[in-house]
C-alpha positions in Angstrom: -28.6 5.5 8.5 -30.6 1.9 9.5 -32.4 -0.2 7.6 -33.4 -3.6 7.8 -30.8 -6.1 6.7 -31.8 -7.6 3.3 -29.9 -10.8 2.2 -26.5 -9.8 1.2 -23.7 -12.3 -0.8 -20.5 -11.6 -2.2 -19.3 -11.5 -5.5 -18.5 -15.2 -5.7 -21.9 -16.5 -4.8 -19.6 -18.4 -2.8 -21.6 -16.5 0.8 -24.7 -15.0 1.6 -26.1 -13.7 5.1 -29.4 -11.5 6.3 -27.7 -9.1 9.0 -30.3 -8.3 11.6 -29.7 -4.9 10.0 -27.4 -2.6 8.0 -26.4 0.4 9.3 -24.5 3.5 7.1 -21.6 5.7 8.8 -20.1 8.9 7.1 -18.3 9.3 10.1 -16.0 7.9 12.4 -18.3 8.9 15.2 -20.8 7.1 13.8 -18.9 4.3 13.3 -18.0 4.5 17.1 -21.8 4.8 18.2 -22.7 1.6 15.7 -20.5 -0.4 17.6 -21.0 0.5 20.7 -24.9 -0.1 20.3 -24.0 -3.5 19.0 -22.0 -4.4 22.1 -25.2 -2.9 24.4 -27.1 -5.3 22.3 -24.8 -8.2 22.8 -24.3 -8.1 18.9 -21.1 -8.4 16.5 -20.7 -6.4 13.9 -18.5 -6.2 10.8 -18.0 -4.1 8.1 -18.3 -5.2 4.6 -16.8 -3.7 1.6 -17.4 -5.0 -2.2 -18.2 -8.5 -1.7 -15.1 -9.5 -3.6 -13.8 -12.0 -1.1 -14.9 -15.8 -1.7 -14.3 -16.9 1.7 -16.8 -15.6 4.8 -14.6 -12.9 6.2 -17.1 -10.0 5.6 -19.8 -12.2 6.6 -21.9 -9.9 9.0 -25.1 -11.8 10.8 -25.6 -9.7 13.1 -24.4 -5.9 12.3 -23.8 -5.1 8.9 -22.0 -1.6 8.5 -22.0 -0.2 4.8 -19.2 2.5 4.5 -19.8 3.9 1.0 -20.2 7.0 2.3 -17.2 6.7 4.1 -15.1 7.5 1.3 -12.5 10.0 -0.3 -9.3 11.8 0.3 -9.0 13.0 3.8 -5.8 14.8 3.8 -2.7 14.7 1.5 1.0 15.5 1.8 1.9 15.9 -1.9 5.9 16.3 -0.4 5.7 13.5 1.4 3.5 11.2 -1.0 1.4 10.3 2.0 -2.3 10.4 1.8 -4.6 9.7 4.1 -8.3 7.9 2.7 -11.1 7.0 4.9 -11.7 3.1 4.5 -14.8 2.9 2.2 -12.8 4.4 -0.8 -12.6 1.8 -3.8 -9.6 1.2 -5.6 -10.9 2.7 -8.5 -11.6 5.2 -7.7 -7.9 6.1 -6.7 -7.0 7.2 -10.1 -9.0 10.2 -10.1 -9.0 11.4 -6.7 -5.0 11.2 -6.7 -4.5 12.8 -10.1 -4.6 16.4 -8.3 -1.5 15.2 -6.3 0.5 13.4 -9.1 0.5 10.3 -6.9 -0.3 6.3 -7.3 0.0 3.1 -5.4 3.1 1.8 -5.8 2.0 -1.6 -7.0 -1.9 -3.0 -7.6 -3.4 -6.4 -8.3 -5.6 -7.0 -11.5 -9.1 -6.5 -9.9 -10.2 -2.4 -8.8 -13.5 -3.2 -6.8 -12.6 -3.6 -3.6 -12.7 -1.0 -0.9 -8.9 0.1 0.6 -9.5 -1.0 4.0 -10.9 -4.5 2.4 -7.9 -5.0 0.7 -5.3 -4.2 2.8 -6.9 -6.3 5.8 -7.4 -9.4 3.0 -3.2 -9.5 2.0 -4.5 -8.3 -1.6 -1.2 -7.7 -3.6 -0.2 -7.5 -7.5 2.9 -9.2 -8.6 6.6 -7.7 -8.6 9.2 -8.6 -6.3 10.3 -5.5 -5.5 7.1 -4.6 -4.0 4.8 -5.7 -1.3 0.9 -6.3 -1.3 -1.1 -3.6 -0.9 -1.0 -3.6 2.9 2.6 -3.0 3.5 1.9 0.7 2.1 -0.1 1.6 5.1 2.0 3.7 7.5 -1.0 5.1 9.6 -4.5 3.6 10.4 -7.2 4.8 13.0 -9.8 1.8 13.9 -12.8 1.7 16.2 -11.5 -1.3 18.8 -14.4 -3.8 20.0 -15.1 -1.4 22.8 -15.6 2.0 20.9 -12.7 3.6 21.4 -10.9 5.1 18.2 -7.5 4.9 18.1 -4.6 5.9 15.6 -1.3 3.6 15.0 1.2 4.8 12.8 4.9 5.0 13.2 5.0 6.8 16.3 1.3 6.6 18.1 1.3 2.4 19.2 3.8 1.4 16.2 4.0 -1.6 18.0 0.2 -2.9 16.9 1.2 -1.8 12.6 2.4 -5.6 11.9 -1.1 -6.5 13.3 -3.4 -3.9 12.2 -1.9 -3.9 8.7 -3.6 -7.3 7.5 -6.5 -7.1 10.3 -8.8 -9.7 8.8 -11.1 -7.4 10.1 -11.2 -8.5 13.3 -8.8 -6.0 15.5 -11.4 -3.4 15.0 -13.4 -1.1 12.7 -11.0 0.6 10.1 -12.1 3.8 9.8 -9.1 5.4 7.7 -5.7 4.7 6.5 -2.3 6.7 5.6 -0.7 5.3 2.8 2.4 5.5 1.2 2.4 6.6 -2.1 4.3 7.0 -4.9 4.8 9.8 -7.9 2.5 8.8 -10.9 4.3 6.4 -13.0 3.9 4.8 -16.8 3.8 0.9 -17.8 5.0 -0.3 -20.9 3.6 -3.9 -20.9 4.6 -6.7 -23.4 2.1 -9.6 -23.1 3.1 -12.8 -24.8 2.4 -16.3 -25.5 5.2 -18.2 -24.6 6.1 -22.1 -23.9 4.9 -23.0 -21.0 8.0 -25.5 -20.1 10.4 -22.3 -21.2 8.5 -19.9 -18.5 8.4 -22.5 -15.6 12.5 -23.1 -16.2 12.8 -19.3 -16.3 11.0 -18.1 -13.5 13.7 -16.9 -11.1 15.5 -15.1 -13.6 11.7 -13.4 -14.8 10.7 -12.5 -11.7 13.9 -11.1 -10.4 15.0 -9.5 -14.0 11.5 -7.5 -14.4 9.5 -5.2 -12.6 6.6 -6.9 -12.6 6.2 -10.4 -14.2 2.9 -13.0 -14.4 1.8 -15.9 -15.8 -1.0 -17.5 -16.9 -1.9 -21.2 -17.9 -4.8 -22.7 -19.5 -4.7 -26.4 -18.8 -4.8 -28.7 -21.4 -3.1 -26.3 -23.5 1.2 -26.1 -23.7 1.6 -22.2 -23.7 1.5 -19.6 -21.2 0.6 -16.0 -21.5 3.0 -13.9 -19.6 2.6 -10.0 -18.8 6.2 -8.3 -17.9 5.8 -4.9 -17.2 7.8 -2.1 -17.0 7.9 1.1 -14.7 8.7 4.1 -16.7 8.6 8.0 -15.7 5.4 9.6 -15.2 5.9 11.8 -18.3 7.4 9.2 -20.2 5.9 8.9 -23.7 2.2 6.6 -23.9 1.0 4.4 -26.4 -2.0 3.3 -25.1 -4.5 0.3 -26.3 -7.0 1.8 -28.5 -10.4 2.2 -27.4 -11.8 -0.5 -29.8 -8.7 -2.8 -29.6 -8.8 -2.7 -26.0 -13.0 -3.6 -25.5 -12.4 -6.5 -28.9 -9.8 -8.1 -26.1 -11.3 -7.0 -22.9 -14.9 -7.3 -23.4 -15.6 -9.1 -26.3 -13.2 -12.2 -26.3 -11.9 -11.8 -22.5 -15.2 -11.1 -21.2 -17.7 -12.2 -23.7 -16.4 -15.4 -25.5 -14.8 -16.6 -22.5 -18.2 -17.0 -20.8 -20.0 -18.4 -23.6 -16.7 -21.2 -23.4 -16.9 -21.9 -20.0 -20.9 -21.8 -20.3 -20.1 -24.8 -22.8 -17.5 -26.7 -20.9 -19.8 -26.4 -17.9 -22.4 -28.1 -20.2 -19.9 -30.4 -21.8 -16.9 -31.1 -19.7 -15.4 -33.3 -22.9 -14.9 -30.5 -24.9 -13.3 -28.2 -22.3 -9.8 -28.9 -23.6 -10.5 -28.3 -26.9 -12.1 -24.5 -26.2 -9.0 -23.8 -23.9 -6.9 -24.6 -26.8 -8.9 -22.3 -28.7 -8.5 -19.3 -26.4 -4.8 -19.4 -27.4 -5.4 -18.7 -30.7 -7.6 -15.7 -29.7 -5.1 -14.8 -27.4 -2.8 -12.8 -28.7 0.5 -10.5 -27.9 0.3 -7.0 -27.1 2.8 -4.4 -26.6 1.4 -1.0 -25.4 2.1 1.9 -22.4 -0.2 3.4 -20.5 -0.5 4.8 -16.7 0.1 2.0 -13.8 -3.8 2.0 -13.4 -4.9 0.8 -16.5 -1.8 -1.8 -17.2 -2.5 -3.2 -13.7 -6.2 -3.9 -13.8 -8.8 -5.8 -15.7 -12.2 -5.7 -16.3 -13.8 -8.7 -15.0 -17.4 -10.3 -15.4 -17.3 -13.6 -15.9 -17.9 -14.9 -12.4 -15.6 -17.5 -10.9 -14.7 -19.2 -7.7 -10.8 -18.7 -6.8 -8.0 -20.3 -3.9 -5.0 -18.9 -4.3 -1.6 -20.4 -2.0 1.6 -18.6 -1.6 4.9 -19.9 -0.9 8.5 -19.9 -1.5 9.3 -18.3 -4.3 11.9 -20.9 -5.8 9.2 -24.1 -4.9 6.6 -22.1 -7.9 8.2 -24.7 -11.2 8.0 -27.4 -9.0 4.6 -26.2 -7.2 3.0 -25.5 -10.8 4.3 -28.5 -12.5 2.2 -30.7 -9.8 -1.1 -28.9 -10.3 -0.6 -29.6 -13.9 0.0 -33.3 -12.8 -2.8 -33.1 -10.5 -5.3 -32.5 -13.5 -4.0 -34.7 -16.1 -4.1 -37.5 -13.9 -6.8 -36.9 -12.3 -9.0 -36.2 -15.9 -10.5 -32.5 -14.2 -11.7 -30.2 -17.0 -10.5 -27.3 -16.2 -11.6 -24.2 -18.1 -9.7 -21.7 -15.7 -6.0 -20.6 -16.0 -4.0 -20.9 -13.3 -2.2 -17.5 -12.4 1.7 -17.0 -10.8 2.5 -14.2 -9.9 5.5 -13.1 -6.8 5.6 -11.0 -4.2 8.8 -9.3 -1.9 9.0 -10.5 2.2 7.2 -8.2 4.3 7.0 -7.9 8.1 3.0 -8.0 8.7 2.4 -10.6 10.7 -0.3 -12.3 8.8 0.9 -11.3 5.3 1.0 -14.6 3.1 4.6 -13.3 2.3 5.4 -13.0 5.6 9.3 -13.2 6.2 9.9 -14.6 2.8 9.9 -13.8 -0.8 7.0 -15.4 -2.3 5.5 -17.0 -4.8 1.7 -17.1 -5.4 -0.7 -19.5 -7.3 -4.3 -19.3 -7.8 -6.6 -22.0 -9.1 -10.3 -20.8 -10.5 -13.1 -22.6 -11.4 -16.0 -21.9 -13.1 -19.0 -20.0 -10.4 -21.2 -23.0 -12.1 -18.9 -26.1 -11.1 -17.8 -27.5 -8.1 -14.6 -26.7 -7.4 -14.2 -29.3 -4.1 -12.3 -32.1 -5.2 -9.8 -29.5 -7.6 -9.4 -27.6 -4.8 -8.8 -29.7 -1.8 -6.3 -31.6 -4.1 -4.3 -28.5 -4.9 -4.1 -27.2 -1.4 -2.5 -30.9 -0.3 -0.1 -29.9 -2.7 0.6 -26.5 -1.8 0.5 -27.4 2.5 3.5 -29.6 1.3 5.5 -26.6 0.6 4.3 -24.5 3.4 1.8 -22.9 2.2 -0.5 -19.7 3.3 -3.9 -19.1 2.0 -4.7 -15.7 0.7 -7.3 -14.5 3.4 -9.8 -13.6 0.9 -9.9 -16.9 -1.1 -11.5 -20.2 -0.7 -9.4 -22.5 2.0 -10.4 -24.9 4.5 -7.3 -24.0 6.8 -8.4 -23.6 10.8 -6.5 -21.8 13.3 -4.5 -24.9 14.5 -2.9 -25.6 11.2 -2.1 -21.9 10.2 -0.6 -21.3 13.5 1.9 -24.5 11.8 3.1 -21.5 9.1 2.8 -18.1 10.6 5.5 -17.2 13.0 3.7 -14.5 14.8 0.1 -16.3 14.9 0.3 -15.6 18.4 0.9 -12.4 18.5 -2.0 -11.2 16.5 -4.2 -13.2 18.8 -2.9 -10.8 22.0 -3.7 -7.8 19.8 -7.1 -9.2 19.1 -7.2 -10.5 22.5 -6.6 -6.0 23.6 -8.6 -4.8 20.7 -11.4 -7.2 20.5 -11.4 -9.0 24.0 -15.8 -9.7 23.8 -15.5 -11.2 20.1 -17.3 -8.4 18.7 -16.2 -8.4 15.5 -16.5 -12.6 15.2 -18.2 -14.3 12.5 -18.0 -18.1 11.9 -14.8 -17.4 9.2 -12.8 -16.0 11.8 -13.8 -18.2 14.7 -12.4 -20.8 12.1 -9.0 -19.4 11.2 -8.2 -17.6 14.3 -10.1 -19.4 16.7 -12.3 -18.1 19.6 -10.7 -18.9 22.5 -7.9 -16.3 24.0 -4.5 -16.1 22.5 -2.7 -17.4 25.4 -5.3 -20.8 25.8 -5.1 -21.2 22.0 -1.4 -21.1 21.7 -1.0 -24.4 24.9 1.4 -24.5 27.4 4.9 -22.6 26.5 2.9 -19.8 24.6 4.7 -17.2 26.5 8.2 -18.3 26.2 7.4 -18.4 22.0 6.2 -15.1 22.1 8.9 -13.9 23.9 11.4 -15.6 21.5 9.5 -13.8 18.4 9.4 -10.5 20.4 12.8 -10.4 20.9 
């Protein structure tokens, strides 16, 4: 299906585009047939999922390719725990259509609206250091390349492309399905706290490493975090789960509802922003409860914000946290936002912000109605001091020359592109900017050959 391109923005409010049209697949012929039209047209073309990325990677002006109805279970090995889903299928929707099977992802972040193939090509992960971002569960993809040719790369058809096509960016090609590793259905019992903030930053190794899956949040202005450790449990293990009243009072009510009316008024009245955020702690408050991984993982969002989010070694996070809290007290920044830490386990996709080391992740928010320019710029400084990677999907100003500085196998995802994509036709100004638009090779300067065969080796 074709229809004219209306004006399209993400979640954020952050981007906003007018495609020269939108085009619907169901299949991945039709996906094949989009693209190849595009390139007779001399047009790019992208695919966009939810919208929930603040940065301009699904930013389509040209093409725009709408794969809701590319969605669902494709096949499932219930002995295995693989299942295959075509690319369009939200994450909550996963739930449901795995319940026949008795299977789950083995670890989730704390939003559900994004799209699978979104996701994994963005680096989205949860926390636990045990586990990998979502991406590092693929073991199969097939993608429609910038010529129109569908391929399939898994562990033994091209294995050699997975590290690329794994965290894709989107622009290796159209992914039109993905195999993922799954895992049997499993319980969380989750404790959330408030605790002192000093105590959690002093015993963050030991959390991280002692616990399945620990987080923090930190209002600033305030002295207390609010930590979530949770627990994996059997799938049949005995729930407790939040009642349906308790859990919309702290969801929706004062998660959702006050918060916005207090960040409404600190927008309004910067002064008094320190005071509210001390208030949310006392409406705050602990919870013990057990439930399936689904529904202890994710959160029900609506109070729209603006989000950059750096990872890096996992040790540097006290030190790393303790100077964005410096950062705001001496800089006088009302900040109605928490910050969130939260840890990931090294992986082995090439341009996975935990990329060869375990890693720690924190993420700075501001308010959808402020500027977040001058908070932002200040806390990436901080974070390029200790190496840091941007999460693909959040708001950065990093180009291609300075993250080639901090991924080891830049390079090599730039000859993938450069076999995949070798017209540009899945470019848009985002990824001209981080990965640059000349050929891998050129980009890279002289010696690109001897690194690559250094990394290869």
């Amino acid at each position: 299906m074709t229809a004219s391109g209306a004006t399209w923005r993400n979640w954020a409010r952050t981007e906003s585009v007018r495609p020269l049209r939108v085009e619907r697949p169901a299949t991945a012929g039709a996906v094949q047939r989009a693209v190849t039209a595009a390139a007779a047209s001399g047009l790019r073309v992208k695919p966009v999922g939810s919208g929930h990325s603040f940065t301009g990677i699904a930013v389509a002006p040209d093409v725009q390719l709408d794969l809701t109805d590319l969605s669902g279970v494709v096949d499932a090995d219930v002995a295995t725990g693989r299942v295959t889903l075509a690319a369009g299928t939200r994450l909550h929707q996963l739930p449901e259509l795995l319940a026949p099977y008795g299977l789950a992802l083995q670890n989730m972040g704390d939003v559900d609206r994004q799209t699978i193939s979104g996701a994994t090509s963005t680096g989205t992960h949860g926390t636990g250091l045990g586990f990998g971002g979502l991406a590092t569960q693929i073991v199969a993809a097939k993608l429609v390349t910038g010529t129109g040719e569908l391929i399939s790369v898994s562990e033994t058809e091209r294995p050699e492309l997975l590290p690329a096509v794994r965290v894709g960016l989107g622009a290796l090609g159209v992914l039109v399905e993905v195999t993922l590793q799954l895992v049997p259905r499993f319980v969380l019992h989750a404790v959330e706290r408030q605790e002192p903030f000093g105590l959690v930053l002093d015993e963050w190794l030991d959390r991280v490493r002692g616990n399945d899956h620990f987080e923090f949040y930190w209002f600033p202005h305030t002295d207390t975090a609010l930590t979530k450790t949770n627990t994996r449990l059997p799938g049949d293990a005995p729930r407790k789960p939040l009642g349906r009243v308790s859990r919309w009072i702290d969801d929706e009510l004062l998660a959702n509802g006050a918060y916005r009316a207090m960040c409404l008024h600190g927008h309004l009245q910067p002064s008094v922003t320190p005071k509210l955020a001390r208030l949310v702690d006392t409406f705050t408050g602990d919870r013990d409860f057990t439930d399936f991984a689904p529904k202890v993982f994710t959160t029900n969002r609506t109070v729209r914000f603006r989000e950059m989010e750096y990872a890096i070694p996992l040790e540097a996070i006290p030190e790393a946290v303790r100077g964005v809290r410096d950062l705001v007290e001496r800089n006088g920044w009302r900040v109605s936002f928490p910050i969130e830490v939260r840890a990931a386990a090294s992986d082995e996709n090439w341009l996975s912000t935990a990329y060869g080391r375990e890693t720690g992740y924190i993420a700075v928010h501001r308010y959808y109605r402020e500027d977040p320019t001058e908070y932002f710029a200040a806390v990436e400084q901080l974070m390029r001091g200790f190496g840091g990677r941007p999460h693909w999907g959040k708001m950065h100003t990093q180009s291609a020359e300075t993250l080639r500085e901090v991924y080891p196998r830049f390079d090599d995802f730039l000859r993938v592109r450069d076999e995949l994509d070798p017209e540009r036709r899945f470019a848009n100004p985002y990824l001209d900017r981080v990965l640059g638009t000349g050929r891998a090779d050129a980009a890279a300067g002289p010696g690109a050959d001897a690194t690559a065969s250094a990394d290869a080796a």
